[in-house]
C-alpha positions as CSV (number, residue, x, y, z in Angstrom):
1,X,0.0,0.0,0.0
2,X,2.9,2.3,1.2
3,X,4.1,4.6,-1.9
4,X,1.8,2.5,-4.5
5,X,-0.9,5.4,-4.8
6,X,-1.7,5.7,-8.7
7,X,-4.5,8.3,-10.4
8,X,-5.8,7.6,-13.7
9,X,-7.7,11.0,-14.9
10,X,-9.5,12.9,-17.4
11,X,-10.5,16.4,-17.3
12,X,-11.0,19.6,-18.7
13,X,-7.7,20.2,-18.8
14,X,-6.5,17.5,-21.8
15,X,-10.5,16.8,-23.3
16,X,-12.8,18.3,-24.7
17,X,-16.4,18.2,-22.8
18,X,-17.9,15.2,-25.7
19,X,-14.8,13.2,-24.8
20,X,-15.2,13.9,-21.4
21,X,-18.9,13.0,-21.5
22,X,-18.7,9.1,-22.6
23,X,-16.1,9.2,-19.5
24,X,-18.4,10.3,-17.4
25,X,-19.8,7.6,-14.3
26,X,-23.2,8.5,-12.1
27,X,-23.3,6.9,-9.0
28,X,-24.0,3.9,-10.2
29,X,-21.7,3.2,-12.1
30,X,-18.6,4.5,-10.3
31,X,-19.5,1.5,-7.8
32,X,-19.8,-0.7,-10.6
33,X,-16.5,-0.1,-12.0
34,X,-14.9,-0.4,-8.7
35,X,-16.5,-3.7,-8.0
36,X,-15.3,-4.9,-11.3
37,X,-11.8,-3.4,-10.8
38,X,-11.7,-5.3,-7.6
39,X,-12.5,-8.3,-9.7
40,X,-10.1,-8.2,-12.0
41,X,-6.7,-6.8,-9.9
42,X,-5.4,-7.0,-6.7
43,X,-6.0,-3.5,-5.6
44,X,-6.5,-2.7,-2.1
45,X,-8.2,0.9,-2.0
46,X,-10.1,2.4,-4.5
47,X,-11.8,5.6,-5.1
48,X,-13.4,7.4,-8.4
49,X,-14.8,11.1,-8.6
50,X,-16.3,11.9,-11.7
51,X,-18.2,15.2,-12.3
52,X,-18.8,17.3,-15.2
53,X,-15.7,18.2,-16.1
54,X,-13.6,15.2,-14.7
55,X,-13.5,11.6,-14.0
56,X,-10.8,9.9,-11.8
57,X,-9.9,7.2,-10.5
58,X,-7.0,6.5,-7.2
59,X,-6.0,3.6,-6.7
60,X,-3.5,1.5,-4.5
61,X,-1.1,-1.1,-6.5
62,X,1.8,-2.0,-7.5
63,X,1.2,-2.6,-10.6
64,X,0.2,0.2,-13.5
65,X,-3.2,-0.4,-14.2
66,X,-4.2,2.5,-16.2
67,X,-4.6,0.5,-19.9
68,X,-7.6,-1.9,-17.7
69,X,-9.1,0.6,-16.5
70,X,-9.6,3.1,-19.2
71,X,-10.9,-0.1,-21.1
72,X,-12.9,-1.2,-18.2
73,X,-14.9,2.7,-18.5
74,X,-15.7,2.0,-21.8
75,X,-17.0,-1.3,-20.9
76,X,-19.5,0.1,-18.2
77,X,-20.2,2.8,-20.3
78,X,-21.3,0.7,-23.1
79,X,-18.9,2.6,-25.8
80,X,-16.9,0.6,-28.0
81,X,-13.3,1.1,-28.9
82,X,-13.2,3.4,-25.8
83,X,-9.1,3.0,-25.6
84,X,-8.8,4.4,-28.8
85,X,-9.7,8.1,-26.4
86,X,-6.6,7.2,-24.0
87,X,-4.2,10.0,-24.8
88,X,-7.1,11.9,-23.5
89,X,-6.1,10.4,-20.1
90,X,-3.5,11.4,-17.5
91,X,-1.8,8.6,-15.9
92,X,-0.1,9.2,-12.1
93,X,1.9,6.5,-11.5
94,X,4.6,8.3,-9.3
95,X,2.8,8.3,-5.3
96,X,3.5,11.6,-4.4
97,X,2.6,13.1,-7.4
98,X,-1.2,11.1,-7.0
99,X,-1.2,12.5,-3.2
100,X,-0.3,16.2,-4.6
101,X,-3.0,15.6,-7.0
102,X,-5.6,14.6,-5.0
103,X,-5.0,17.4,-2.8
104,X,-5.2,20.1,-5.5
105,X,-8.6,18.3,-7.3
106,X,-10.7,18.2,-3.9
107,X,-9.2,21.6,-2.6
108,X,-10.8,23.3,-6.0
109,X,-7.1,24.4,-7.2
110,X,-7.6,22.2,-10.0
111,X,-11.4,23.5,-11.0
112,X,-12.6,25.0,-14.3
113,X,-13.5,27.6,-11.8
114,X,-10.8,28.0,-9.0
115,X,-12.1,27.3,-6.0
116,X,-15.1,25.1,-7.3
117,X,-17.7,25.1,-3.6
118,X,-18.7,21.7,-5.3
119,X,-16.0,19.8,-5.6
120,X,-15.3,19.0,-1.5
121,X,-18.5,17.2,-1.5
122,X,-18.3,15.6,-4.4
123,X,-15.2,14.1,-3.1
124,X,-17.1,13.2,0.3
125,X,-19.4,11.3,-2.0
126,X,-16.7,8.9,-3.7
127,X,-14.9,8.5,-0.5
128,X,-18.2,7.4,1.3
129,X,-19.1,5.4,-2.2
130,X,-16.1,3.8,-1.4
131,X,-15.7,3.2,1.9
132,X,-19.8,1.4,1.3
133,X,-18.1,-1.0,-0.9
134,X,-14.9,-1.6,1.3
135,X,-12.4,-0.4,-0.8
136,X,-11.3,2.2,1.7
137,X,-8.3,1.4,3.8
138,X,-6.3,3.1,6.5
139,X,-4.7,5.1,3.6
140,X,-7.1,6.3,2.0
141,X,-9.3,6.7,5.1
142,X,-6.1,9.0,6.3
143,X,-5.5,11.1,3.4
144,X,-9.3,11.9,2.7
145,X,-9.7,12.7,6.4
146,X,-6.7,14.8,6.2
147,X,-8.2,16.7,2.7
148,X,-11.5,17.4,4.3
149,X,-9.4,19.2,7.8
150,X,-7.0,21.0,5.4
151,X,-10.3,22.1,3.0
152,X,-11.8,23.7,6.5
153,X,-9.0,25.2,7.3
154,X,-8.9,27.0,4.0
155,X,-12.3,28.3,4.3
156,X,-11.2,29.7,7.8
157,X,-7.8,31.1,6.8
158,X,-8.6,32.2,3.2
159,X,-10.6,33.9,0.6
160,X,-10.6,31.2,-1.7
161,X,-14.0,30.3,-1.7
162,X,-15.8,33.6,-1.0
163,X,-18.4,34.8,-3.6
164,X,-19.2,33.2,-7.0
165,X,-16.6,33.4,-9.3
166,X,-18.2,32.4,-12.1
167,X,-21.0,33.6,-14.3
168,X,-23.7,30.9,-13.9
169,X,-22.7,30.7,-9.8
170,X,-22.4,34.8,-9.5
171,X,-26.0,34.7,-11.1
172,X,-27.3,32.6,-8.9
173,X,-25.6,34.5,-5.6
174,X,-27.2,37.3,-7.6
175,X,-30.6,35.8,-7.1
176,X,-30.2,34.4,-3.7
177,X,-29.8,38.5,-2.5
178,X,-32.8,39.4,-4.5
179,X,-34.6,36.6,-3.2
180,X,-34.0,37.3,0.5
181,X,-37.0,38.3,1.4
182,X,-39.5,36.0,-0.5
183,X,-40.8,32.8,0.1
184,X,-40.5,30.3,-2.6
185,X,-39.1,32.6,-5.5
186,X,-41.1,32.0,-8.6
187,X,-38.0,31.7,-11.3
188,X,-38.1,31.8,-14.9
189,X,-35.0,30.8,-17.2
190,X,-35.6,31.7,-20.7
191,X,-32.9,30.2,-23.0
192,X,-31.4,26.8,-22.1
193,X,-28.0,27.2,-23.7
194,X,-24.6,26.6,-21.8
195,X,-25.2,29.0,-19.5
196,X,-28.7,28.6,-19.1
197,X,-28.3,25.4,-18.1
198,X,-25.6,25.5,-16.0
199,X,-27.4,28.4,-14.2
200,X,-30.9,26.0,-13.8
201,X,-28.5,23.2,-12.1
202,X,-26.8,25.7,-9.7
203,X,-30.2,27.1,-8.6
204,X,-31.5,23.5,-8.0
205,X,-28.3,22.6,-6.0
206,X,-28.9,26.4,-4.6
207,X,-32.4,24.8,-3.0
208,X,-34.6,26.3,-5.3
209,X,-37.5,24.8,-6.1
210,X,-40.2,26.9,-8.2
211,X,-38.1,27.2,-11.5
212,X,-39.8,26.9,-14.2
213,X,-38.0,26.3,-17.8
214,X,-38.7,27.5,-21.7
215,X,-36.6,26.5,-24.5
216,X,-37.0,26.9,-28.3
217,X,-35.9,23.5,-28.6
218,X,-38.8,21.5,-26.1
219,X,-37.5,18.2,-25.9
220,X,-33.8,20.1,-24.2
221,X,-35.7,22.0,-22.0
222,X,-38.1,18.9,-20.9
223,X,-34.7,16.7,-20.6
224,X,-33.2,19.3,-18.1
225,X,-36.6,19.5,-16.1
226,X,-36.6,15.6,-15.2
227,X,-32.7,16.2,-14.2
228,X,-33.8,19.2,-11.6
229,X,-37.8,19.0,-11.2
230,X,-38.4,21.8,-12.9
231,X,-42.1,22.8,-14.9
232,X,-41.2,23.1,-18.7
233,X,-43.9,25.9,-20.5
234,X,-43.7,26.2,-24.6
235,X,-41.1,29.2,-25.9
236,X,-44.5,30.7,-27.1
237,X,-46.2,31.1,-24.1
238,X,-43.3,33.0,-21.9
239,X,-45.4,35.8,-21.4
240,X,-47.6,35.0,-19.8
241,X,-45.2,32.9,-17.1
242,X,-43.1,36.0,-16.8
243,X,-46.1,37.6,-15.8
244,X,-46.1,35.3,-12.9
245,X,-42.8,35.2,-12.6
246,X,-40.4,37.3,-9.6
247,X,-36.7,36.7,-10.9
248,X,-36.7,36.2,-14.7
249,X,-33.4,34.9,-15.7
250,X,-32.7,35.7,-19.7
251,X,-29.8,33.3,-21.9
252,X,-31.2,33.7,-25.6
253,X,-28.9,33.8,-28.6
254,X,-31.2,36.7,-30.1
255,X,-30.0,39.7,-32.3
256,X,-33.0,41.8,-31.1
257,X,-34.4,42.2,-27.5
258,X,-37.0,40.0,-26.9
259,X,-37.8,41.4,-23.7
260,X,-39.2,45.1,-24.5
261,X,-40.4,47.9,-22.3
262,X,-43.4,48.0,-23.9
263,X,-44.1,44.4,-23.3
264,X,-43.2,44.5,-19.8
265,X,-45.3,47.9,-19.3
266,X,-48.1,45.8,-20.5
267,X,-48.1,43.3,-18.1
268,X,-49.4,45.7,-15.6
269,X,-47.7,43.7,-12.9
270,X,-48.1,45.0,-9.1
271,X,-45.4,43.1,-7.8
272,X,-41.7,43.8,-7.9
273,X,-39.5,41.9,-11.0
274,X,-35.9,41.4,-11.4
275,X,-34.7,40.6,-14.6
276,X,-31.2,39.0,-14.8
277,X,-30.0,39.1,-18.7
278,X,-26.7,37.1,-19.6
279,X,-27.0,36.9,-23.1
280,X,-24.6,38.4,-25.8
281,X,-26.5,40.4,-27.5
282,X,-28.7,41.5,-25.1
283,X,-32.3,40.1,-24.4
284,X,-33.5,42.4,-21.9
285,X,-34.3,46.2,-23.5
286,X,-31.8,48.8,-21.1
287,X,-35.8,50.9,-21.1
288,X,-37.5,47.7,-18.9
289,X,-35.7,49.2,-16.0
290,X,-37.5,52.8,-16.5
291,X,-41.0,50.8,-15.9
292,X,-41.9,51.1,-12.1
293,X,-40.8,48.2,-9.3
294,X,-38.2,46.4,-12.4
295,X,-34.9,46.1,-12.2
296,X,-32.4,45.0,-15.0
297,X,-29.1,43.6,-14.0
298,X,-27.1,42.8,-17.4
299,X,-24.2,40.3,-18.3
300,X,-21.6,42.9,-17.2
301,X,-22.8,43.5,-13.8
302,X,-22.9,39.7,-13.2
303,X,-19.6,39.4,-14.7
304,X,-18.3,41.9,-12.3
305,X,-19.2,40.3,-9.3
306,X,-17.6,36.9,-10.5
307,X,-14.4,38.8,-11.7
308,X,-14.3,40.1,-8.2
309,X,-14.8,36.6,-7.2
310,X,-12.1,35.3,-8.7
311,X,-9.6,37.8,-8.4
312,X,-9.8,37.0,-4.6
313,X,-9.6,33.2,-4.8
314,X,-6.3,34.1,-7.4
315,X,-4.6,35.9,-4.4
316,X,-5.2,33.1,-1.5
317,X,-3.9,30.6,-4.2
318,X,-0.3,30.9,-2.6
319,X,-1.7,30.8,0.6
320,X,-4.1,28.1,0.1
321,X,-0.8,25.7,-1.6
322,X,1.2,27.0,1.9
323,X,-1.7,25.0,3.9
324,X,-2.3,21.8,1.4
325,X,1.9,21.3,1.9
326,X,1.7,21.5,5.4
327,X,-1.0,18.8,5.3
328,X,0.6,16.6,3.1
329,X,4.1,16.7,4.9
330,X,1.6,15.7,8.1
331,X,0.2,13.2,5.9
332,X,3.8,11.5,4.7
333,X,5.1,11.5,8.0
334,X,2.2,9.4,9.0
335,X,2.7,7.6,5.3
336,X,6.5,7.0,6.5
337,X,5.4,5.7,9.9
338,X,3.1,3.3,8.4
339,X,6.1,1.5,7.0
340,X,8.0,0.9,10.4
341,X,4.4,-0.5,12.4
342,X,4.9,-4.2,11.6
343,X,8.8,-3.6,12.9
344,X,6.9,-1.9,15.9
345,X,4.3,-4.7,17.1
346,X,6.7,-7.4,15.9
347,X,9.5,-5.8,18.7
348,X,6.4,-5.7,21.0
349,X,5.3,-8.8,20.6
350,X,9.2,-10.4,21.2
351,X,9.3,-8.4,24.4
352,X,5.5,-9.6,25.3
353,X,6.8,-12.9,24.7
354,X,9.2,-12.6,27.2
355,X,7.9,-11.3,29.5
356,X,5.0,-13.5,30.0
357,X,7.1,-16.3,30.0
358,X,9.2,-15.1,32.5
359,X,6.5,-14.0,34.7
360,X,5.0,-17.9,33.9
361,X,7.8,-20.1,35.6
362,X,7.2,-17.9,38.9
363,X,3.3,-17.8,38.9
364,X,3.4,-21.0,41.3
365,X,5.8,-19.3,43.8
366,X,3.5,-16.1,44.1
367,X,0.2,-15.2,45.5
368,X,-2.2,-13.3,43.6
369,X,-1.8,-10.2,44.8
370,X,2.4,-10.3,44.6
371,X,1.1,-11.9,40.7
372,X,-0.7,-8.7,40.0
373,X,2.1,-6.4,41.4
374,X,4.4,-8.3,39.0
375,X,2.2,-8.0,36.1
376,X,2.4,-4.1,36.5
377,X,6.2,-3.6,37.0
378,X,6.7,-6.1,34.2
379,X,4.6,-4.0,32.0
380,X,5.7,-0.6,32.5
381,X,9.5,-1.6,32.3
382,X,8.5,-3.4,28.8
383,X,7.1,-0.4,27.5
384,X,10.1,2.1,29.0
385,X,12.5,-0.4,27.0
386,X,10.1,-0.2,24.1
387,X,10.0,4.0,24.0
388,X,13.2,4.7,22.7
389,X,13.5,2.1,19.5
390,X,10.0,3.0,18.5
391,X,10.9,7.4,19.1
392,X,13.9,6.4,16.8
393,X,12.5,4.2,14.5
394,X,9.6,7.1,13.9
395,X,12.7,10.0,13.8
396,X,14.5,7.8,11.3
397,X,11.5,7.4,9.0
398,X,11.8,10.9,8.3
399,X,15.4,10.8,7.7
400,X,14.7,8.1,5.2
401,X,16.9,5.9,7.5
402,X,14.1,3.3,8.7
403,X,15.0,0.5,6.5
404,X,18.7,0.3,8.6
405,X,17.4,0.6,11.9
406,X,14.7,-1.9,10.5
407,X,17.2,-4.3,10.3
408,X,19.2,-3.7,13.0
409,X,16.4,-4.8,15.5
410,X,15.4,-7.2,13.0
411,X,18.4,-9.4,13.5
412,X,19.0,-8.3,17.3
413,X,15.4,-9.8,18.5
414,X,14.4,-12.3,15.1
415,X,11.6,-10.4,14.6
416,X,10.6,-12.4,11.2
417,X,9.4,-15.2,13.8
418,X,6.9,-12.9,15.2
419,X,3.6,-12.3,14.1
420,X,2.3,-8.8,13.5
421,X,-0.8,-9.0,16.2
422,X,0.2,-7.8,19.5
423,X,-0.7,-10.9,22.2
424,X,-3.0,-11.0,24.7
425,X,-1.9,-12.1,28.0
């Protein structure tokens, strides 16, 4: 297990999103590939993340398994010839390198958008996906513990996840403010393109609920509304919902404004309505804002507040890398340690041995009371002898001198006799 930790990924960063898609596992069938990984290898912890713009997969072994299980995704996924896509693949084969990795993916330095809010629980997901199927061991139960204390301490310690820094997340903060006060927001997004969609999804994840979709294109919009519960009205009737509607959110690839002030003076609306217009052209006329209780908030004002966004996750970046270090030098002293336990509870165990046989050939001669005092001062001298090979075997681990001393007490106390479970006595 001990400096065998592998990744096998694909991401934004080396495909494009239709590669990326036929790579792409839902629940179901991350835990079907690990179970057939399982089947086919002898790997001993397991975890895959995949999201929309990544799948990946970590794994413990000592041998490179990377050509199986790009194959085996195409295999789950139904797609043949998948391996003909694996340039599109990064393969970690070097252990620190997968730790560093890991790090960077769940902490959001790796993210489309730096500082990604979803990507920590995503990562929660696989590891508990994981840890369902007993594929987690005390590695990977270490180092995802140790990600999810170092991710807390960068929200504490840093700006890098404050505000939205990207447009479909800024529009939704956007919303959330306007919404404050209201009770189940009626939304309407006009336009499911990119954007669009991405927005609908955030403002699902977001908690909202009354969002109601139109699309030129019906069968888009009515696929999107199963994913998110969402009403889907026809393209022709979006009148009459933003007449209903509170927030109306516009992403329409339009020349001309669709959304006029005269249209929206004749809705004769009592109630306040904030339209949010992403679109390139425009959709919303700059005049709706002159009719009484509307306000227009175009692409640029949204854009602002995500550049602002950003540009303060881009300054913790240094900040954020000083803390994942610090964690991971935590995490490969531990790592290091891990190599020098069986030496450890093999030297106990020899010493255990002894003891108890000792303490046997004088049971007879002793009463139970002078037996229990013996057991005592028997114990606490075997663990005073004990505390200065293991504080040096632990020091020399981080020398990179454990495999000596390793030796050393191997041949003094024959330790390859010994089992690895302490005894009971």
């Amino acid at each position: 297990m001990i400096n065998n930790f592998k990744a096998v990924s694909i991401s934004y960063k080396h495909a494009p999103v239709d590669i990326r898609e036929l790579a792409s596992l839902s629940e179901s069938l991350c835990k079907h590939l690990m179970l057939q990984l399982r089947e086919i290898s002898e790997i001993s912890e397991l975890m895959v993340l995949s999201t929309c713009n990544r799948t990946e997969i970590y794994y413990a072994s000592v041998d490179d398994l990377s050509v199986q299980i790009i194959k085996l995704i195409g295999i789950v996924k139904g797609v043949e010839n998948f391996y003909q896509y694996a340039n599109y693949f990064q393969n970690i084969n070097n252990h620190d390198t997968a730790v560093q990795h890991l790090f960077d993916v769940c902490i959001g330095l790796e993210s489309q958008v730096v500082g990604d809010i979803q990507i920590i629980n995503q990562a929660k997901h696989a590891y508990q996906w994981s840890a369902d199927l007993g594929l987690a061991g005390p590695f990977l139960h270490r180092i995802m513990h140790t990600i999810f204390f170092t991710n807390k301490k960068v929200v504490q310690e840093t700006s890098f996840r404050d505000g939205a820094a990207s447009v479909s997340y800024a529009t939704v903060e956007q919303v959330e403010e306007l919404c404050a006060e209201l009770v189940e927001p009626k939304i309407l997004v006009i336009g499911l393109g990119e954007m669009g969609s991405d927005v609908c999804k955030n403002l699902s994840e977001s908690g909202f609920k009354n969002i109601t979709i139109t699309n030129r294109t019906v069968a888009k919009a009515e696929a999107l509304a199963n994913e998110i519960s969402a009403k889907v009205i026809s393209y022709e009737s979006c009148w009459e919902a933003i007449a209903l509607a509170d927030i109306i959110i516009c992403s329409v690839s339009s020349q001309e404004p669709i959304i006029t002030k005269a249209k929206v003076q004749s809705l004769n609306t009592l109630s306040f309505k904030y339209f949010i217009d992403i679109s390139v052209p425009r959709n919303v006329e700059a005049k709706v804002e002159e009719v009484p209780g509307v306000l227009v908030y175009n692409i640029d004002h949204i854009q602002n507040r995500a550049n602002e966004a950003l540009a303060l996750r881009l300054q913790s970046i240094p900040k954020v890398k000083s803390i994942i270090h610090d964690s991971i030098v935590d995490f490969s002293n531990w790592s290091k340690e891990m190599v020098v336990s069986p030496t450890i509870n093999k030297l106990k165990n020899a010493l255990e041995q002894i003891r108890q046989e000792e303490i046997a050939r004088h049971l007879k001669q002793m009463s139970l009371e002078e037996s229990q005092k013996i057991e005592l001062i028997t114990k606490s001298i075997m663990q005073k002898i004990i505390k200065l090979p293991v504080l040096q075997l632990k020091a020399a681990c981080k020398r990179g001198e454990a495999e000596t001393l390793m030796d050393v007490l191997n041949n003094l106390f024959d330790l390859e006799k010994q089992s690895d479970q302490i005894p009971i006595s």
